[in-house]
KEMIDO-169655 format. One record per residue (C-alpha): residue in one letter; x, y, z. Coordinates in nm, 4 decimals. Layout:
type A | X X | Y Y | Z Z $
...
END
This chain:
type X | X 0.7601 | Y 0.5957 | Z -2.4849 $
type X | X 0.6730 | Y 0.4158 | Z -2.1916 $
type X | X 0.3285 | Y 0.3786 | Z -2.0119 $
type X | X 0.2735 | Y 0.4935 | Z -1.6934 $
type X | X 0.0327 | Y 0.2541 | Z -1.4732 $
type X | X -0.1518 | Y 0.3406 | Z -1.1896 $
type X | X 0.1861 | Y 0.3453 | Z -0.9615 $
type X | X 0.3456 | Y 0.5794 | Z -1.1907 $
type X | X 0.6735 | Y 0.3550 | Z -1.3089 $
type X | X 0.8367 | Y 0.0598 | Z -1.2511 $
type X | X 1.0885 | Y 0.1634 | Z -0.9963 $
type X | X 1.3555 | Y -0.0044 | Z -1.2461 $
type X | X 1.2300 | Y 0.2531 | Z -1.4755 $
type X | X 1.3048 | Y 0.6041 | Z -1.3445 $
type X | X 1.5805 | Y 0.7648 | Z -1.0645 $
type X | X 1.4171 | Y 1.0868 | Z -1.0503 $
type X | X 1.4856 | Y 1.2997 | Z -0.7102 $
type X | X 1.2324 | Y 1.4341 | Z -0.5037 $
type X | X 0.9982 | Y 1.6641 | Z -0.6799 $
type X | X 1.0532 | Y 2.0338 | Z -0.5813 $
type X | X 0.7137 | Y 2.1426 | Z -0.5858 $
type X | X 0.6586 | Y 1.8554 | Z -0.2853 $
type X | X 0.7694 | Y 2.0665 | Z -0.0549 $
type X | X 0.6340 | Y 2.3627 | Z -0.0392 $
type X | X 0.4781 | Y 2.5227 | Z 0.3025 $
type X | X 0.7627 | Y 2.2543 | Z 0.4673 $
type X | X 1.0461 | Y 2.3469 | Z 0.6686 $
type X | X 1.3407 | Y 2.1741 | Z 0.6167 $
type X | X 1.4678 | Y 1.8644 | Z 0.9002 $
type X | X 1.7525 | Y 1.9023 | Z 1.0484 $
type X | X 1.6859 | Y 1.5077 | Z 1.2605 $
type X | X 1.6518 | Y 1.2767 | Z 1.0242 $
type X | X 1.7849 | Y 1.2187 | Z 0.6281 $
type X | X 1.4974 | Y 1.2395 | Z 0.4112 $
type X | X 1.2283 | Y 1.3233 | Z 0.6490 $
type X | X 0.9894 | Y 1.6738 | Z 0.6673 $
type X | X 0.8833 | Y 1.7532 | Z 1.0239 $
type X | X 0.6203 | Y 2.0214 | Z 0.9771 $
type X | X 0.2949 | Y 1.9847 | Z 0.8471 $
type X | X 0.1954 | Y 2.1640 | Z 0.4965 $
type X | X 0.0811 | Y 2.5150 | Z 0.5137 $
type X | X -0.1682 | Y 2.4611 | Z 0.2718 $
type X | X -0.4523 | Y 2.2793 | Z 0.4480 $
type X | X -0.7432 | Y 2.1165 | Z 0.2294 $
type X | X -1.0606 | Y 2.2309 | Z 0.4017 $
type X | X -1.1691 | Y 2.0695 | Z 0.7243 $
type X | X -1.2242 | Y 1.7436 | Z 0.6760 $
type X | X -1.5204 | Y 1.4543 | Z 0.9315 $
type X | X -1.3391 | Y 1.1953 | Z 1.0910 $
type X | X -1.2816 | Y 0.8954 | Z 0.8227 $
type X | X -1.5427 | Y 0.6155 | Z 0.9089 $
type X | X -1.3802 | Y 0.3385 | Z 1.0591 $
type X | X -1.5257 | Y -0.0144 | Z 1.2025 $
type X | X -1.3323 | Y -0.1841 | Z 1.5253 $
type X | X -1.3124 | Y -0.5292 | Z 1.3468 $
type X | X -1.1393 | Y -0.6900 | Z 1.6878 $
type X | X -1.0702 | Y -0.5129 | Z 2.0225 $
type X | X -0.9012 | Y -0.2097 | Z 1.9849 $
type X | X -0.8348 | Y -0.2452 | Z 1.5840 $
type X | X -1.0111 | Y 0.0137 | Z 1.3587 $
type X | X -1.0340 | Y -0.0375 | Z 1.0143 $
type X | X -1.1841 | Y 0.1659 | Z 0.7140 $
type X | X -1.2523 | Y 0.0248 | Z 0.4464 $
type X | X -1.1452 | Y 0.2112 | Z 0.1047 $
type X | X -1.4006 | Y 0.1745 | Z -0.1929 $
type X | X -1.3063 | Y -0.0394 | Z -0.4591 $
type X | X -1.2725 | Y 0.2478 | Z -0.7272 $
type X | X -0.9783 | Y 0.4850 | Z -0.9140 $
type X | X -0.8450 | Y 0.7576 | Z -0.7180 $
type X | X -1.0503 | Y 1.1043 | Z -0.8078 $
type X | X -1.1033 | Y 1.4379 | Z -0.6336 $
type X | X -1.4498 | Y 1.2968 | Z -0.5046 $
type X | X -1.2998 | Y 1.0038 | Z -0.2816 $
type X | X -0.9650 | Y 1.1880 | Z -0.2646 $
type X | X -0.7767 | Y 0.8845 | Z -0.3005 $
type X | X -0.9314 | Y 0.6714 | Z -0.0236 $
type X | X -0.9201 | Y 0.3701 | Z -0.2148 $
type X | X -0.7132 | Y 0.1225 | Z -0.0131 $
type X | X -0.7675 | Y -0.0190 | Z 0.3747 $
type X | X -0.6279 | Y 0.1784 | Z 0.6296 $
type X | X -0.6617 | Y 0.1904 | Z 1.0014 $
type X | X -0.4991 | Y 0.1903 | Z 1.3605 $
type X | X -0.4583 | Y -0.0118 | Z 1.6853 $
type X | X -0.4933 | Y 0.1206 | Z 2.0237 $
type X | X -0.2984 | Y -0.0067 | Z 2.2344 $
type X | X -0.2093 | Y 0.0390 | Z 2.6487 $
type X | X 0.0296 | Y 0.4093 | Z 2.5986 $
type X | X -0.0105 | Y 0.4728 | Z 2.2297 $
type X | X -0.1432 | Y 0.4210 | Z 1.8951 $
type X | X -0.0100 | Y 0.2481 | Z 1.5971 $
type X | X -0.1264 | Y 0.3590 | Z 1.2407 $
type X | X -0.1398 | Y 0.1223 | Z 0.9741 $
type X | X -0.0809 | Y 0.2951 | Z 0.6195 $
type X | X -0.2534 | Y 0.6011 | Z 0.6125 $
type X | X -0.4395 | Y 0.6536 | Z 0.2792 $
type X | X -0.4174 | Y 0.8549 | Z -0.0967 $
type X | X -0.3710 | Y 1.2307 | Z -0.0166 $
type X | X -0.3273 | Y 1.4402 | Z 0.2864 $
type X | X -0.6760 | Y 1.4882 | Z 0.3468 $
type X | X -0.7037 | Y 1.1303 | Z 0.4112 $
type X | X -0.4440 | Y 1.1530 | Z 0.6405 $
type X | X -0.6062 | Y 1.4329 | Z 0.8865 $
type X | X -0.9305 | Y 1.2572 | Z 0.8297 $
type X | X -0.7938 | Y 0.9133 | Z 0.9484 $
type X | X -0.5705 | Y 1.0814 | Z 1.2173 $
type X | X -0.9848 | Y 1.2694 | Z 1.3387 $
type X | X -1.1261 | Y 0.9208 | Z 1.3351 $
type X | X -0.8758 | Y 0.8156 | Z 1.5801 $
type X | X -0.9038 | Y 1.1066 | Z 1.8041 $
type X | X -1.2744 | Y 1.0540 | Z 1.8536 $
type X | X -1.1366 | Y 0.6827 | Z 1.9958 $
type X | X -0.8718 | Y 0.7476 | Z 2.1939 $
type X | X -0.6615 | Y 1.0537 | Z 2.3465 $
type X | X -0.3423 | Y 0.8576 | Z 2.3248 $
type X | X -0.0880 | Y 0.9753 | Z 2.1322 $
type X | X 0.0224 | Y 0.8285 | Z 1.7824 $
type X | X 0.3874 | Y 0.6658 | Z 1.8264 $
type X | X 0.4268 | Y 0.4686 | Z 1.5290 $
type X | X 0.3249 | Y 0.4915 | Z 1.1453 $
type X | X 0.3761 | Y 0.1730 | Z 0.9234 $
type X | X 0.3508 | Y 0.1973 | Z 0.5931 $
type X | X 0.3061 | Y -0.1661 | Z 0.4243 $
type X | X 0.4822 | Y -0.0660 | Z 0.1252 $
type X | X 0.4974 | Y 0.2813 | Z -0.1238 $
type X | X 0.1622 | Y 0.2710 | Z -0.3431 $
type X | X 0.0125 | Y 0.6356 | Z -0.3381 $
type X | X -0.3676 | Y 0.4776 | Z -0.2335 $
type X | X -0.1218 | Y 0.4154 | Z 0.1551 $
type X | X 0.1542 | Y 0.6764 | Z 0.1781 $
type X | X 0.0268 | Y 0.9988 | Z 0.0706 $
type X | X -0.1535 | Y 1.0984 | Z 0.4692 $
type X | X 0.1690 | Y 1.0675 | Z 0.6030 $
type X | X 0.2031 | Y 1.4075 | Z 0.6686 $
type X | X -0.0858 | Y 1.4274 | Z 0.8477 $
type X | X 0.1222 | Y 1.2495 | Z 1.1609 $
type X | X 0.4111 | Y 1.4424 | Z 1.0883 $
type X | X 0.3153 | Y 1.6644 | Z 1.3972 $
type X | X 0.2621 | Y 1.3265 | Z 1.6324 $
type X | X 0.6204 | Y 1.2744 | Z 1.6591 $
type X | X 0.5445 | Y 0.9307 | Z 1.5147 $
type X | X 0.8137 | Y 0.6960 | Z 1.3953 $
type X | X 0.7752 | Y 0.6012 | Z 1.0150 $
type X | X 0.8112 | Y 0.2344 | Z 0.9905 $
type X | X 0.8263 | Y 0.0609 | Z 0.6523 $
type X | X 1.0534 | Y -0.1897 | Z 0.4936 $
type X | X 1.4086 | Y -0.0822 | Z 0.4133 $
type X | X 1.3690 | Y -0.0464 | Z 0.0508 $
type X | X 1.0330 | Y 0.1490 | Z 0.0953 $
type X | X 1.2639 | Y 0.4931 | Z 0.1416 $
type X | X 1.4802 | Y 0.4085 | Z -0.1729 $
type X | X 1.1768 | Y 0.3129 | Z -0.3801 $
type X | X 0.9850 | Y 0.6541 | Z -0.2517 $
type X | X 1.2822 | Y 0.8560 | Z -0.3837 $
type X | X 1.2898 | Y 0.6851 | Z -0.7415 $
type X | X 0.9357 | Y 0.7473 | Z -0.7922 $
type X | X 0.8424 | Y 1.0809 | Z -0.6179 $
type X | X 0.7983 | Y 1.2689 | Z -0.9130 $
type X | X 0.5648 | Y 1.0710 | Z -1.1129 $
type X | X 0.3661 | Y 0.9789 | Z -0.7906 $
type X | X 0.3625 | Y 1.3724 | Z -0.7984 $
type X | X 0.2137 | Y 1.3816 | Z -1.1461 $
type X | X 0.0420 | Y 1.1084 | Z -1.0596 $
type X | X -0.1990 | Y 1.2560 | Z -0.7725 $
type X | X -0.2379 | Y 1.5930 | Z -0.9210 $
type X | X -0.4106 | Y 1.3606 | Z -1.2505 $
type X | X -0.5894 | Y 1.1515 | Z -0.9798 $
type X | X -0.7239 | Y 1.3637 | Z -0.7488 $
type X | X -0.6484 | Y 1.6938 | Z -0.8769 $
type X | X -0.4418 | Y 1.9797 | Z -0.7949 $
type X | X -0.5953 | Y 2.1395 | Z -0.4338 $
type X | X -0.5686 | Y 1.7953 | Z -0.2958 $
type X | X -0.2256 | Y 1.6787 | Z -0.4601 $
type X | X -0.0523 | Y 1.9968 | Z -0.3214 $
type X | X 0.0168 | Y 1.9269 | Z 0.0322 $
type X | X -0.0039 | Y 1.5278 | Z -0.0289 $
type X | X 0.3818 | Y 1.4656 | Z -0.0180 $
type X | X 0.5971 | Y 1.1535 | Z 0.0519 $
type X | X 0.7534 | Y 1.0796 | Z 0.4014 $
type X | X 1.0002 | Y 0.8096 | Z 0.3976 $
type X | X 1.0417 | Y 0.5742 | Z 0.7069 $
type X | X 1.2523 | Y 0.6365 | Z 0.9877 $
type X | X 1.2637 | Y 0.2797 | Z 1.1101 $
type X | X 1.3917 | Y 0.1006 | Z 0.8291 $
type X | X 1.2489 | Y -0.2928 | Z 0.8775 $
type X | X 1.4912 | Y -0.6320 | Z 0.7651 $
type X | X 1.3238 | Y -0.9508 | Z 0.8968 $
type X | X 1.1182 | Y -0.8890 | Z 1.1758 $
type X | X 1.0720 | Y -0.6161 | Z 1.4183 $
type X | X 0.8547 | Y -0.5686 | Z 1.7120 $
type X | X 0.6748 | Y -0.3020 | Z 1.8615 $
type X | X 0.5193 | Y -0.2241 | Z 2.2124 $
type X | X 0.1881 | Y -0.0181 | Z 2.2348 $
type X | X 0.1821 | Y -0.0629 | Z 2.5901 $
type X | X 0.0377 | Y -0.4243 | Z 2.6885 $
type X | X -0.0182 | Y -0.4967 | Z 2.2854 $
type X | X 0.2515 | Y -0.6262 | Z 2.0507 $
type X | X 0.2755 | Y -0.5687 | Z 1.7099 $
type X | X 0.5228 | Y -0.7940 | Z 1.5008 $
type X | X 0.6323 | Y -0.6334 | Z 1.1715 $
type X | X 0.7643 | Y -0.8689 | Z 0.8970 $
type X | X 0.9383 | Y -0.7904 | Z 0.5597 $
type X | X 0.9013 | Y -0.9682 | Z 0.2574 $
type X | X 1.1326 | Y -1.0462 | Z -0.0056 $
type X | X 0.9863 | Y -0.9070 | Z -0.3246 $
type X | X 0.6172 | Y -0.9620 | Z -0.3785 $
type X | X 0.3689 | Y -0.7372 | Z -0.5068 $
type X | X 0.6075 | Y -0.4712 | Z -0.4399 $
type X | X 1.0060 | Y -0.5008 | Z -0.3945 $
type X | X 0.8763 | Y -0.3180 | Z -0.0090 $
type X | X 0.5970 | Y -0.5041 | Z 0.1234 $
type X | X 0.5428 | Y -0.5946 | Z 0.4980 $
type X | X 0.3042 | Y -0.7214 | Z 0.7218 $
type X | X 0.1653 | Y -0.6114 | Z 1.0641 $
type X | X 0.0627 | Y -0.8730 | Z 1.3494 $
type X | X -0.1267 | Y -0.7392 | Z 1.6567 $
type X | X -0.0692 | Y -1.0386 | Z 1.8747 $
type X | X -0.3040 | Y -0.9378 | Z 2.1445 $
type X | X -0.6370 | Y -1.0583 | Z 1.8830 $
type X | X -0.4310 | Y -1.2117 | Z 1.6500 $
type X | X -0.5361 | Y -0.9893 | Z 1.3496 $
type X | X -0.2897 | Y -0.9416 | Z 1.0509 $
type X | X -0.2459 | Y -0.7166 | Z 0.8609 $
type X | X -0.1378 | Y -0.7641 | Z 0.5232 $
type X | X -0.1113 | Y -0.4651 | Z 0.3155 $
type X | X -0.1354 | Y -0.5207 | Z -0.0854 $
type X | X 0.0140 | Y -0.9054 | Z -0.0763 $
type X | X -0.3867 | Y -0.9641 | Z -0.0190 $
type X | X -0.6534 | Y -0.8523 | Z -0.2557 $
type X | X -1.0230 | Y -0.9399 | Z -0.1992 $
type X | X -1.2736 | Y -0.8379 | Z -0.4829 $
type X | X -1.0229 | Y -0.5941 | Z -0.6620 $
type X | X -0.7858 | Y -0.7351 | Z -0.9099 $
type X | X -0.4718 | Y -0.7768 | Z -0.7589 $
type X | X -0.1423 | Y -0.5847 | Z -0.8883 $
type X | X 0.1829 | Y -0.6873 | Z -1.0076 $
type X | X 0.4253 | Y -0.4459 | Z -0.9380 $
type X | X 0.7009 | Y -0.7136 | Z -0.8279 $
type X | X 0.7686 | Y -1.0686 | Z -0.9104 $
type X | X 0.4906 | Y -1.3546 | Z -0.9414 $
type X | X 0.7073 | Y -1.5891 | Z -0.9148 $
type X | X 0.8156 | Y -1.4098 | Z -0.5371 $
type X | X 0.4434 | Y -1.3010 | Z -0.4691 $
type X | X 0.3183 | Y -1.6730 | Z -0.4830 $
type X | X 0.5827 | Y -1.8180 | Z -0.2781 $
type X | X 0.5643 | Y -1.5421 | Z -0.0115 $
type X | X 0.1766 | Y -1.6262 | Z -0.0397 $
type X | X 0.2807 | Y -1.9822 | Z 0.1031 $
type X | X 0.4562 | Y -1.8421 | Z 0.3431 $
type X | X 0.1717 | Y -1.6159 | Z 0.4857 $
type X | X -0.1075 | Y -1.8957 | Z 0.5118 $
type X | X 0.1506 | Y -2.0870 | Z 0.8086 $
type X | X 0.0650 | Y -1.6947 | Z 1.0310 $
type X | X -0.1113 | Y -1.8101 | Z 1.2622 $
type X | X -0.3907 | Y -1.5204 | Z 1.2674 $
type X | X -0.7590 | Y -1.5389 | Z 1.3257 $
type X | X -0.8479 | Y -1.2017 | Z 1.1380 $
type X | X -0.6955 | Y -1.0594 | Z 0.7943 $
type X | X -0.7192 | Y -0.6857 | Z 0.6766 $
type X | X -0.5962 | Y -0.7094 | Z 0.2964 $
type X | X -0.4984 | Y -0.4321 | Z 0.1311 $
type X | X -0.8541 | Y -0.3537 | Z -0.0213 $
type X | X -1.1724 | Y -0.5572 | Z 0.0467 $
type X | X -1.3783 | Y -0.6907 | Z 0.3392 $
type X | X -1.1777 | Y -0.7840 | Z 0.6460 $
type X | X -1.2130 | Y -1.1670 | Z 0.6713 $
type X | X -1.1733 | Y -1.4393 | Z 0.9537 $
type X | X -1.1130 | Y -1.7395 | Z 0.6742 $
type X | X -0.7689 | Y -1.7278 | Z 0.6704 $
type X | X -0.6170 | Y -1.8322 | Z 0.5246 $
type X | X -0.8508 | Y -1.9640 | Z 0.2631 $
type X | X -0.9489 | Y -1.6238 | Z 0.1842 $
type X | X -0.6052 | Y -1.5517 | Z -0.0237 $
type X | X -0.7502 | Y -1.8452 | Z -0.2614 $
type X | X -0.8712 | Y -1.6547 | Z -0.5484 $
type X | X -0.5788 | Y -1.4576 | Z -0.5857 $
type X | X -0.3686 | Y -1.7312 | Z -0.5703 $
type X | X -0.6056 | Y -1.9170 | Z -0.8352 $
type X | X -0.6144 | Y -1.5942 | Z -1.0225 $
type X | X -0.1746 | Y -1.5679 | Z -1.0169 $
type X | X -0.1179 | Y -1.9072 | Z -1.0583 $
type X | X -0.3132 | Y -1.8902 | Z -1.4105 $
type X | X -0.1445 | Y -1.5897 | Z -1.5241 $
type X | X 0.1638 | Y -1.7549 | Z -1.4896 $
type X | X 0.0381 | Y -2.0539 | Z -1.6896 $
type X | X -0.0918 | Y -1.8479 | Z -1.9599 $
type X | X 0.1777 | Y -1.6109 | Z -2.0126 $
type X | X 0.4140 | Y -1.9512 | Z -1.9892 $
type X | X 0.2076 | Y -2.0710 | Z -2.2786 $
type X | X 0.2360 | Y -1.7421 | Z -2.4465 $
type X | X 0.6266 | Y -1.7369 | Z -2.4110 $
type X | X 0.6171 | Y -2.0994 | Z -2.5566 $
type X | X 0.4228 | Y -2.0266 | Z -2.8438 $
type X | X 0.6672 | Y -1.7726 | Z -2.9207 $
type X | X 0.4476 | Y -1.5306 | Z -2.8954 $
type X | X 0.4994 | Y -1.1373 | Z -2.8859 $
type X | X 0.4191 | Y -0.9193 | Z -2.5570 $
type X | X 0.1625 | Y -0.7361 | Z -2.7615 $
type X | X 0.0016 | Y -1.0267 | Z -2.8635 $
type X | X 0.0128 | Y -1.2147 | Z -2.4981 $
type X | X -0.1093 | Y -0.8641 | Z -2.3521 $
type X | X -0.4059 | Y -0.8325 | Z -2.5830 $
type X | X -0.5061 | Y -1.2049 | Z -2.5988 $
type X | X -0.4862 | Y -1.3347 | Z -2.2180 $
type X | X -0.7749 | Y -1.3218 | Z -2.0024 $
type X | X -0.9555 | Y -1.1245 | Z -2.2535 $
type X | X -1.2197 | Y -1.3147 | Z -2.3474 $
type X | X -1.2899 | Y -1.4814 | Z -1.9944 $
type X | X -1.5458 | Y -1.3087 | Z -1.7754 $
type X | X -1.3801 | Y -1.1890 | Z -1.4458 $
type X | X -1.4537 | Y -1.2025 | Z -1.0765 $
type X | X -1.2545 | Y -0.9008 | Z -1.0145 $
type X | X -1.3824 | Y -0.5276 | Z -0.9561 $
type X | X -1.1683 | Y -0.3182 | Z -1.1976 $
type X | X -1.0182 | Y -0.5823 | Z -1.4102 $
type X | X -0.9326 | Y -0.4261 | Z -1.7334 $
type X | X -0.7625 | Y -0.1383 | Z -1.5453 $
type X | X -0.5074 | Y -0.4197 | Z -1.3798 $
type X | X -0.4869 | Y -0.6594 | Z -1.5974 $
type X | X -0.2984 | Y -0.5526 | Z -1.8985 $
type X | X -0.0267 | Y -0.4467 | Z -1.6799 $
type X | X -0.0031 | Y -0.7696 | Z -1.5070 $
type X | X 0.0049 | Y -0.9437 | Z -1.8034 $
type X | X 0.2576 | Y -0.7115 | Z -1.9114 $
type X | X 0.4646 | Y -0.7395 | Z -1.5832 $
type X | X 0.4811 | Y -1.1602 | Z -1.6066 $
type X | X 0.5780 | Y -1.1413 | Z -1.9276 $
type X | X 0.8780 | Y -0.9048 | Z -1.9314 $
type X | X 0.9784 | Y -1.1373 | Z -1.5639 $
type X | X 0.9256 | Y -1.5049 | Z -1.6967 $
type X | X 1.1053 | Y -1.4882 | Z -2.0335 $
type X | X 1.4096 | Y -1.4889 | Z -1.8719 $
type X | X 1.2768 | Y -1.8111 | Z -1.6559 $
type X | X 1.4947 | Y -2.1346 | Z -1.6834 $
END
């Protein structure tokens, strides 16, 4: 039988369709393939604008805590935020349940009374999808890379599972997947009104659906999960692809960096360092594992575990990362 992680599955792993139960208190869309226009019916108590910190003019960031998903942070975990620009406002990923969402979408109506126009999602982890719904009423456009709606479909129903084991039930229930409409290959650009955002898709990384945001006004990028800072990062990709697109992202030319959890940081792009540091050894020592012929059990139980560890959360991650490299690099040349 095989172990679910924290993301549910490897998307290899499971073509599952939507879960039924995600939609109830929706009406069905008639615009757009895949995509729920109304809000849930079910509404999870009123909710104080999320905290949020303007880390550069007109960004707002909040920080998620560096912890599991559970009913009492209801599955603010990861870094979400927005950008205010000249005739609208940008989202950027929008946090672990609907609750999230409608707090995140408060926080930026104490800001600004321009309207939301765009919601990018910087790939499909629950901890950044699951307040999409909360902008359903907006009008927004979804943004996300164009595997993110292919990769939301393949794992709806254990994400399903997945939240009402997290976070529980009440908060689960109206927490439902909404799948881009803008579907991004390369690069694509967006106008706020006087502020520029460039999107950029990645080949696969953490995730096979990870992009980027650039707000070219301050020069702040966003990076989604391809950064970590204090958390132990998570392999739900390729290494191999993660590192090189890591090489890649140091030549952006930005002056401030919101990872995907942690501190936002203006040492860029020295701050991706101990991930790299961290990555580049687990590819050495599961290479070494693979060359002493030994087993996955055996790598998986033996690397990194007697090492002390930097990271917040480590033995959660780890395994599975270990796990991940191994099944990828022992079909390596």
């Amino acid at each position: 039988m095989e172990t679910l992680n924290q993301f549910g599955v490897h998307a290899s792993s499971v073509a599952a369709p939507w879960p039924a139960h995600a939609f109830t208190g929706f009406a069905k869309c008639l615009c757009a393939p895949l995509l729920c226009c109304a809000i849930p019916s079910v509404v999870v108590g009123a909710t104080d604008p999320l905290p949020v910190q303007e880390v550069a003019a007109g960004v707002f960031v909040h920080q998620g805590v560096h912890e599991d998903a559970v009913p009492g942070n209801y599955g603010a975990i990861a870094n979400v935020g927005f950008i205010v620009g000249g005739k609208c406002v940008a989202v950027i990923d929008t946090g672990g349940s609907f609750a999230q969402g409608k707090a995140l979408r408060a926080a930026i109506s104490r800001q600004t009374s321009l309207p939301v126009c765009y919601v990018i999602n910087t790939h499909v982890h629950p901890d950044h999808v699951y307040g999409n719904a909360a902008f359903v009423a907006d009008k927004a456009e979804f943004i996300g890379h164009h595997y993110l709606a292919a990769s939301m479909r393949s794992r709806g129903s254990y994400y399903a599972a997945y939240l009402e084991r997290t976070i529980g039930p009440e908060l689960a229930r109206p927490s439902i997947l909404i799948p881009p409409s803008v579907q991004v290959k390369g690069t694509h650009q967006l106008d706020l009104g006087e502020r520029k955002l460039t999107i950029q898709a990645w080949p696969t990384s953490h995730t096979d659906n990870d992009l980027t945001v650039l707000d070219e006004t301050t020069a702040t990028l966003w990076t989604g999960d391809l950064v970590f800072r204090e958390r132990i990062p998570s392999l739900d990709g390729k290494l191999s692809g993660w590192l090189t697109t890591m090489e890649s992202l140091a030549r952006v030319p930005a002056k401030l960096v919101v990872p995907g959890h942690g501190p936002v940081s203006t040492d860029w792009p020295a701050v991706m360092k101990p991930q790299q540091q961290y990555l580049q050894q687990l590819r050495a020592d599961v290479r070494a594992a693979l060359k002493a012929k030994r087993s996955i059990q055996q790598a998986t139980a033996e690397i990194g575990a007697s090492n002390p560890s930097q990271w917040q959360l480590f033995d959660g991650s780890h395994r599975q990362n270990v796990t991940a490299a191994f099944t990828e690099l022992e079909w390596e040349d």
